[in-house]
LUMMI-716430 format. One record per atom (N, C-alpha, C): x, y, z. Coordinates in pm, whole numbers, padded with zeros to 5 digits, always signed. Layout:
REM LUMMI-716430
XYZ ...
***
This chain:
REM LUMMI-716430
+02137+00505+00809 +02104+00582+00689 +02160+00723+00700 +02214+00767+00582 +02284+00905+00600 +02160+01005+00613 +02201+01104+00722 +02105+01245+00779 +02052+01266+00613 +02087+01304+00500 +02018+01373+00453 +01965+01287+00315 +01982+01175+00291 +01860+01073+00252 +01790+01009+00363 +01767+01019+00483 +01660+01048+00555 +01586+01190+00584 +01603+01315+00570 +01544+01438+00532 +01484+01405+00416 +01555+01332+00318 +01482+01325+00185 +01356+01245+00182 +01369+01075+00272 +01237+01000+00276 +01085+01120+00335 +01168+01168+00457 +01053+01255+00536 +01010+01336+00426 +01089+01421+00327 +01002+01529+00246 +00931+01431+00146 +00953+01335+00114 +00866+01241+00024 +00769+01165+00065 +00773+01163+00258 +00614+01124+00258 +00546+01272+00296 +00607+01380+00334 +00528+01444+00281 +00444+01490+00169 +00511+01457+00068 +00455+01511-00099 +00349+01386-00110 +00396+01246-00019 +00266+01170-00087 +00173+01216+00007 +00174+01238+00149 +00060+01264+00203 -00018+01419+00187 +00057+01488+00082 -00036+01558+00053 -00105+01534-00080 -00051+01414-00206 -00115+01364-00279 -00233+01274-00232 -00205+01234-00088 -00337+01122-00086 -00429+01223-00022 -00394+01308+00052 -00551+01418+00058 -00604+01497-00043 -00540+01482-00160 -00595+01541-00255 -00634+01437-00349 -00644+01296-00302 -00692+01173-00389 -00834+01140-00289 -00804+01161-00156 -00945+01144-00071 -01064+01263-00097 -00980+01385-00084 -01032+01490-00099 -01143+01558-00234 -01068+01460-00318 -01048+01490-00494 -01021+01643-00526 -00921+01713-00461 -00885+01851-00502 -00856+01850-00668 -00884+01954-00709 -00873+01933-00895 -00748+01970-00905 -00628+02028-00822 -00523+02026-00868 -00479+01878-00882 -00516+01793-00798 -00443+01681-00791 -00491+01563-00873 -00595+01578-00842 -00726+01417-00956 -00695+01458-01074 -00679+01644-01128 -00706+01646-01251 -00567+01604-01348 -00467+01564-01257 -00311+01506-01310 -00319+01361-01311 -00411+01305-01318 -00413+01144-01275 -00467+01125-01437 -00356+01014-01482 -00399+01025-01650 -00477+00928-01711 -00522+00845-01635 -00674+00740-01687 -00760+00765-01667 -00805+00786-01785 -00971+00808-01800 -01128+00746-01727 -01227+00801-01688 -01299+00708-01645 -01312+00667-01516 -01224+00742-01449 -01229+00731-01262 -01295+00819-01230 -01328+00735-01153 -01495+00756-01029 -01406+00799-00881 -01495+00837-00814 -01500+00905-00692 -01411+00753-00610 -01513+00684-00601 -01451+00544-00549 -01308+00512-00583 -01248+00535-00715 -01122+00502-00762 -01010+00574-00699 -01064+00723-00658 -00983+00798-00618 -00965+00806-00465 -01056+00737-00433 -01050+00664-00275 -00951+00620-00272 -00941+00501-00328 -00880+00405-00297 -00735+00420-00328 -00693+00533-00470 -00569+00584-00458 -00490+00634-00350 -00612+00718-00276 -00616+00784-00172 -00536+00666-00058 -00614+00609-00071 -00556+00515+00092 -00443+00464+00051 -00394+00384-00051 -00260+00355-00111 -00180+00395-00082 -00190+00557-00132 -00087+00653-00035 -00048+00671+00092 -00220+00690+00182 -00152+00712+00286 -00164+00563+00349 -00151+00486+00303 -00057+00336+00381 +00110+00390+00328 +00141+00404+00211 +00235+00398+00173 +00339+00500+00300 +00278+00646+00316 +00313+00761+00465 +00307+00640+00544 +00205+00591+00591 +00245+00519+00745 +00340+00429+00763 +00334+00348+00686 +00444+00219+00692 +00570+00306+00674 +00616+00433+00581 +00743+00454+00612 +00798+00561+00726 +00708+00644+00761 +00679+00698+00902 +00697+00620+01015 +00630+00473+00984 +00683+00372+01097 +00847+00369+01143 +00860+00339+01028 +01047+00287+01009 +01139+00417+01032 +01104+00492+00979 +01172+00664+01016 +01189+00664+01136 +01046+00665+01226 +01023+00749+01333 +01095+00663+01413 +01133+00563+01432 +01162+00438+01495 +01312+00342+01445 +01362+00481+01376 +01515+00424+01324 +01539+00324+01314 +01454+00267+01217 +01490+00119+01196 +01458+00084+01052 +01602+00112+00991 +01590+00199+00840 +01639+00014+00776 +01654-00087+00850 +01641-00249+00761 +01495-00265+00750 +01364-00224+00824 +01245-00294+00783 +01220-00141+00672 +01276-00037+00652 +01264+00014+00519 +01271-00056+00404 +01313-00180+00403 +01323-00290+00275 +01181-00310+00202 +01118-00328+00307 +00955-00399+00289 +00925-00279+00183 +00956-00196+00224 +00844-00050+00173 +00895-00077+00041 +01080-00038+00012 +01116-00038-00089 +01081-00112-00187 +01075-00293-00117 +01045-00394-00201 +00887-00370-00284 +00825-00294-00207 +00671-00280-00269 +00695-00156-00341 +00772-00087-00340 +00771+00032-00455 +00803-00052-00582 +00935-00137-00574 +00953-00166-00722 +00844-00277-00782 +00802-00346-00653 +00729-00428-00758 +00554-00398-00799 +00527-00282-00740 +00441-00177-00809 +00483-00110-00945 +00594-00019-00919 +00592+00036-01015 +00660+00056-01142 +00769-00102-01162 +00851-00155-01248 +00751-00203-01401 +00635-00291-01336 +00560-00350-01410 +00422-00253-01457 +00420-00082-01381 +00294-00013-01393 +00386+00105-01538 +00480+00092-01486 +00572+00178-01583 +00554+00113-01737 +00588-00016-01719 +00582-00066-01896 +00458-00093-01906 +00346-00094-01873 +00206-00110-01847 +00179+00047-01933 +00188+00119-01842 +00200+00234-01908 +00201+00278-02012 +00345+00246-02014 +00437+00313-02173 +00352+00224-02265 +00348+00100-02282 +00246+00065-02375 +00137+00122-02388 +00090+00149-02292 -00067+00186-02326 -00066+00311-02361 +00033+00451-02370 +00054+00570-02361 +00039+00625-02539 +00077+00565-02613 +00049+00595-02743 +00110+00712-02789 -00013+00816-02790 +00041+00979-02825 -00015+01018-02675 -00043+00954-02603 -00071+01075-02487 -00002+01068-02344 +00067+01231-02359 +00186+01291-02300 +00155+01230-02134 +00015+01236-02106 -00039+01278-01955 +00057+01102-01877 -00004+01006-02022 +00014+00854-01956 +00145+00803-01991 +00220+00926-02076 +00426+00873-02079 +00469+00969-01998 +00456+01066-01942 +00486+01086-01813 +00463+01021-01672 +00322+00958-01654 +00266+00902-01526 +00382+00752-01547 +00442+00705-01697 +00499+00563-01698 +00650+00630-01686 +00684+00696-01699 +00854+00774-01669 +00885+00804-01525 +00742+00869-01478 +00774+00879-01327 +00771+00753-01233 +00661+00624-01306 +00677+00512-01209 +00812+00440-01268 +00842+00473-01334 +01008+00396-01394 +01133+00504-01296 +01077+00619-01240 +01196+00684-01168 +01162+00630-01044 +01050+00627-00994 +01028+00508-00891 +01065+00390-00882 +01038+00318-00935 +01112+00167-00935 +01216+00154-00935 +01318+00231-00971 +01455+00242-00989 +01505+00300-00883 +01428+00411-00795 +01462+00423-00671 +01462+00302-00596 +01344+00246-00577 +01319+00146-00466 +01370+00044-00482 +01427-00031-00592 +01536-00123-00624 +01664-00094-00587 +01725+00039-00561 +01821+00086-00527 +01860+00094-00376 +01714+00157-00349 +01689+00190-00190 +01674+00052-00119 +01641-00108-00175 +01588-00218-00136 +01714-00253-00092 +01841-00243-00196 +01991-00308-00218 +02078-00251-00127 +02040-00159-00062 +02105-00046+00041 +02041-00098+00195 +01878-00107+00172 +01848-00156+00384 +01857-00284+00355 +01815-00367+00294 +01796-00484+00299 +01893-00564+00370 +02052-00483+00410 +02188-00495+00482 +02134-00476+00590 +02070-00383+00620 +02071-00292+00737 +02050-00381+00872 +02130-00414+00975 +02028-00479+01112 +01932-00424+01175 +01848-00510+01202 +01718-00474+01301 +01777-00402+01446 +01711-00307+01489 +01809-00270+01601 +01706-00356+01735 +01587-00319+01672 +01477-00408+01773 +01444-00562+01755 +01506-00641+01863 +01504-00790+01825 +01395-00848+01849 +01316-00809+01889 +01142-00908+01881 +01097-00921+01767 +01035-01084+01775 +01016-01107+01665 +00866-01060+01624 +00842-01090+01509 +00662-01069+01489 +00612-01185+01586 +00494-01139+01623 +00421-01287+01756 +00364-01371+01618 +00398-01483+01653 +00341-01576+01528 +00211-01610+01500 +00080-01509+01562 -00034-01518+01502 -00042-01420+01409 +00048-01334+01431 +00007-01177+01345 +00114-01228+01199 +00223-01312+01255 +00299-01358+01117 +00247-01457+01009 +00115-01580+01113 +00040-01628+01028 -00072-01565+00936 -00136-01486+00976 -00214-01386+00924 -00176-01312+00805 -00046-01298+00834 +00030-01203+00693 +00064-01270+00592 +00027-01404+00614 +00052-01522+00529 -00068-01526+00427 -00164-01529+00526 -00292-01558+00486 -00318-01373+00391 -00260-01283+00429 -00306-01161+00322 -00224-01188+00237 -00118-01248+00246 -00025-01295+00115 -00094-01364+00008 -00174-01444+00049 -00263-01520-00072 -00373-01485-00108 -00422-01398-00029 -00576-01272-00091 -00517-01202-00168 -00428-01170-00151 -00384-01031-00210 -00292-01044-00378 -00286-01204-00335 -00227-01233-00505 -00327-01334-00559 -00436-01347-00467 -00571-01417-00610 -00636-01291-00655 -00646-01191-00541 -00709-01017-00622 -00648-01000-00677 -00517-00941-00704 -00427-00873-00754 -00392-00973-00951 -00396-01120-00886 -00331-01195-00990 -00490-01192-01103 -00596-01177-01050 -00684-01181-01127 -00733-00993-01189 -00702-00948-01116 -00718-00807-01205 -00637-00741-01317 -00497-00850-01292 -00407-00836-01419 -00395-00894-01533 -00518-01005-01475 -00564-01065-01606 -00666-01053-01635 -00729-00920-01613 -00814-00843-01675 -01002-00940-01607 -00989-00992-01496 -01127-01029-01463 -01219-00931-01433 -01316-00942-01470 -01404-00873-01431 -01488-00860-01299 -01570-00731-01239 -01642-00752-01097 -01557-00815-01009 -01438-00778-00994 -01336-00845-00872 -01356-00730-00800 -01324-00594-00845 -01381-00462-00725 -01504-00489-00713 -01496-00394-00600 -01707-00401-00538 -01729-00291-00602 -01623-00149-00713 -01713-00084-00763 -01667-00083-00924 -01697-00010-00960 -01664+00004-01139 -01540+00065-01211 -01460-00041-01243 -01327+00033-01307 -01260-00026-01359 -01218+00104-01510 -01203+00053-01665 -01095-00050-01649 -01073-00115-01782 -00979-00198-01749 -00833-00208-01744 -00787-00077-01783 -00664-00078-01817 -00643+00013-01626 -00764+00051-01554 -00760+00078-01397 -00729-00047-01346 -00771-00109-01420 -00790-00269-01314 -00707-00343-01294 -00600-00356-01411 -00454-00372-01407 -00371-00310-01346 -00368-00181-01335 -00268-00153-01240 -00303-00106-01106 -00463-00201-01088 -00438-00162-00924 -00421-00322-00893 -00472-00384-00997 -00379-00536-00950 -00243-00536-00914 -00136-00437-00968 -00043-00398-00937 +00012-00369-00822 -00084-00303-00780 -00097-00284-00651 -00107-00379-00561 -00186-00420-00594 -00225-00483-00485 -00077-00620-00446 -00065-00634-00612 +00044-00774-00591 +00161-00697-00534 +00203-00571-00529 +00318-00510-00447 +00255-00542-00293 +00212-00544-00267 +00143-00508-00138 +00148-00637-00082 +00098-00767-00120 +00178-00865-00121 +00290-00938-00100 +00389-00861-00210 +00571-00890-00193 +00573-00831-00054 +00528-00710-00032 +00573-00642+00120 +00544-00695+00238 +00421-00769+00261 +00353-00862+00398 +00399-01015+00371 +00474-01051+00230 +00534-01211+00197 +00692-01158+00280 +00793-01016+00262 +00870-00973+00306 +00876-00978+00458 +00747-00958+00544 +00746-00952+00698 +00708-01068+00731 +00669-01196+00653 +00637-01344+00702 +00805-01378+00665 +00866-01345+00576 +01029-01436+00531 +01088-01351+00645 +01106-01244+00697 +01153-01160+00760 +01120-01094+00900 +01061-01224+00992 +00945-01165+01072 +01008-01110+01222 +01074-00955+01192 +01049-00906+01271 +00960-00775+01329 +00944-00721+01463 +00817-00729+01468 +00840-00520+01407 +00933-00487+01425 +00938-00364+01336 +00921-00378+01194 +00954-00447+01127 +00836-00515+01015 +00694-00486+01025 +00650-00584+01081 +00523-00608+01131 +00474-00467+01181 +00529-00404+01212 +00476-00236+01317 +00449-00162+01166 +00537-00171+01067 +00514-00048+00969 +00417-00126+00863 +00387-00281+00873 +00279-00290+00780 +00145-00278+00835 +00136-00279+00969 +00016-00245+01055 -00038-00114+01048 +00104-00051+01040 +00005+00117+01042 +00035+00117+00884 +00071+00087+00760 +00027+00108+00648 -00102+00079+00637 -00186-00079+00715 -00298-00115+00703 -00432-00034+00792 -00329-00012+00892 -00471+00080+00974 -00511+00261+00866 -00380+00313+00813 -00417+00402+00725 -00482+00385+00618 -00477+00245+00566 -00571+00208+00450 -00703+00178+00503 -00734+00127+00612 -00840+00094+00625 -00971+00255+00719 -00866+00313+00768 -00938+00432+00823 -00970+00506+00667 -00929+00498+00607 -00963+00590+00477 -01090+00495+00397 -01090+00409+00379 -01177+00313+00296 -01301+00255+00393 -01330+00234+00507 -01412+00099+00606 -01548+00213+00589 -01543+00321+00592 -01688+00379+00603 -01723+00407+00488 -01663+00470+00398 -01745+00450+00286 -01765+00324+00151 -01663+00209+00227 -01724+00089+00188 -01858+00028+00245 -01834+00016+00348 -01961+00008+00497 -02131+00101+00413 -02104+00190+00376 -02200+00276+00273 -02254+00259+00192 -02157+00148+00115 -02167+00101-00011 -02260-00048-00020 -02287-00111+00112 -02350-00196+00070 -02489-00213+00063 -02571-00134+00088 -02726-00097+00091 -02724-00104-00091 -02610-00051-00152 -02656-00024-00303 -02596-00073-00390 -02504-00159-00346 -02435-00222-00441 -02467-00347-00518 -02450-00382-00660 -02552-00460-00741 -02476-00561-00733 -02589-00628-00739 -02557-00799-00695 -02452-00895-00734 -02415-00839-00843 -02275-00920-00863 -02161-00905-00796 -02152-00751-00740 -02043-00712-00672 -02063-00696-00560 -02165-00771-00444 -02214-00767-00358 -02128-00852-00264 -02085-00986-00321 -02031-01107-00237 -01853-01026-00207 -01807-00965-00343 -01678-00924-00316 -01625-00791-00223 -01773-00689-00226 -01765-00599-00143 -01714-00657+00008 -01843-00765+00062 -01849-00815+00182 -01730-00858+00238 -01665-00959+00117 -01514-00976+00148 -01434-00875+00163 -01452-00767+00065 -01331-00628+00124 -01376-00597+00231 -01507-00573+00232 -01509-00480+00393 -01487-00581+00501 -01478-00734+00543 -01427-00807+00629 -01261-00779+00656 -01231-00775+00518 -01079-00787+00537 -01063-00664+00600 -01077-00547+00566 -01094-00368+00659 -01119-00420+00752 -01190-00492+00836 -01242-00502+00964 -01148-00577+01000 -01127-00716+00987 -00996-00781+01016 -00890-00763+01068 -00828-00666+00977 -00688-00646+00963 -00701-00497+01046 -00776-00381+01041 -00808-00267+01124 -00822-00337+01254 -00896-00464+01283 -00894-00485+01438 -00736-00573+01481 -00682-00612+01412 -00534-00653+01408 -00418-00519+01432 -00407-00424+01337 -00322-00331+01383 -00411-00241+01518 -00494-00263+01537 -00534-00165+01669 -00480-00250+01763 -00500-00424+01771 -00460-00453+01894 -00285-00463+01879 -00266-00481+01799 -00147-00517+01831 -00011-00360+01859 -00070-00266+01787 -00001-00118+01771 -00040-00043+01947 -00182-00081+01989 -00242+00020+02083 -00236-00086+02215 -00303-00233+02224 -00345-00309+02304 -00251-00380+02352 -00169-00462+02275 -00114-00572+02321 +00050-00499+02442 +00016-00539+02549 +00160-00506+02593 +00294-00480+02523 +00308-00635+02453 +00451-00676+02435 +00491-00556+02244 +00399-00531+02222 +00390-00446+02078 +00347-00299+02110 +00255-00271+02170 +00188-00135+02186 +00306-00021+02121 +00289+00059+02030 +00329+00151+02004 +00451+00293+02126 +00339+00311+02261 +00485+00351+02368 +00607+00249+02433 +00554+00097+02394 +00720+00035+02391 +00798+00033+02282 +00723+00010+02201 +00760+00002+02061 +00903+00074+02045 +00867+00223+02109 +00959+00297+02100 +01079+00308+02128 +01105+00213+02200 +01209+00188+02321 +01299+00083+02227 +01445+00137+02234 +01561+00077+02152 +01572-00036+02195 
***
């Protein structure tokens, strides 16, 4: 990757990781630019962690010059924010706040379709593969993540464990089904620098979300009780998956990792 579209990725996870502390944080410079109505503290959590998965997984690949599993990331930018953009623009009407938020995910998507067509060449410089329990597993979030995702875009209801409007609910199905393409990308593609930058996308999602989901269940009403339990398993799950495999496991641990 040329020196200075890599200066450029680094200043862009900076700008998101200071958007996701101001989505955890809820600083009013930052929540008060977010243009759907009707978000809760909880909503802005969870923006929050989005982001900073989005910093870790490409921090992974940066730090670790290994700018072909940059694909994954890319592949989950466009297919987030191709379909949140015309989502958008429809729903934007006369208001400026939600045809800007659909212009900027349309300058996104068009990056990461661009940026996808560029590593997706790139060779792995590190040849280990993903260990094939952690590649079966990513299989298995492949199909959680598109019965959540596939059902919030079709507008179901009580699929979150907390409350959010519906035109929220669609595009964090969005989300979620990007998130998806990216861990379906490291099972078609399983190597284990792959696998390293969706681990620490997941351990950053889940350090931001596991305690004050964990919080949430003393009070949460009974309909959204069974789906909480399932999110907070999957946080536990997948948080005890990237710890062993990033910190514990010999053949992965993060100080070999490093090693060309």
């Amino acid at each position: 990757m040329h020196h200075l579209l890599r200066v450029f990725m680094y200043a862009l996870c900076g700008v998101k990781a200071i958007l996701a502390l101001g989505f955890i944080f809820q600083w009013p410079p930052i929540i008060d630019r977010w243009p759907l109505p009707y978000t809760n503290s909880t909503t802005y959590l969870f923006i929050g962690s989005i982001l900073a998965a989005a910093v870790a997984s490409t921090l992974w690949c940066l730090l670790h010059r290994e700018d072909g599993a940059l694909a994954g990331v890319f592949l989950d930018y466009a297919a987030i924010f191709l379909p949140v953009a015309i989502f958008t623009y429809q729903l934007s009407g006369t208001n400026p706040s939600l045809r800007e938020f659909s212009m900027a995910s349309l300058v996104l998507a068009v990056f990461g379709l661009a940026m996808l067509v560029y590593t997706i060449r790139i060779p792995f410089r590190d040849p280990r593969p993903t260990p094939r329990p952690l590649r079966w597993m990513f299989g298995v979030f492949v199909v959680l993540l598109i019965i959540v995702g596939g059902q919030l875009v079709l507008e179901a209801p009580n699929v979150l464990p907390w409350d959010v409007n519906l035109s929220g609910r669609i595009i964090y199905g969005w989300m979620f089904l990007g998130a998806a393409a990216y861990f379906a990308y490291g099972v078609i593609r399983p190597r284990w620098q792959n696998a390293g930058g969706q681990l620490a996308g997941f351990l950053a999602y889940d350090l931001v979300l596991i305690l004050p989901f964990m919080l949430m269940l003393p009070n949460v009403r009974p309909e959204k009780l069974p789906h909480l339990i399932t999110y907070v398993s999957v946080l536990i799950v997948s948080g005890a998956l990237a710890t062993f495999y990033l910190f514990i496991n010999p053949a992965t641990r993060v100080h070999r990792a490093t090693k060309p």
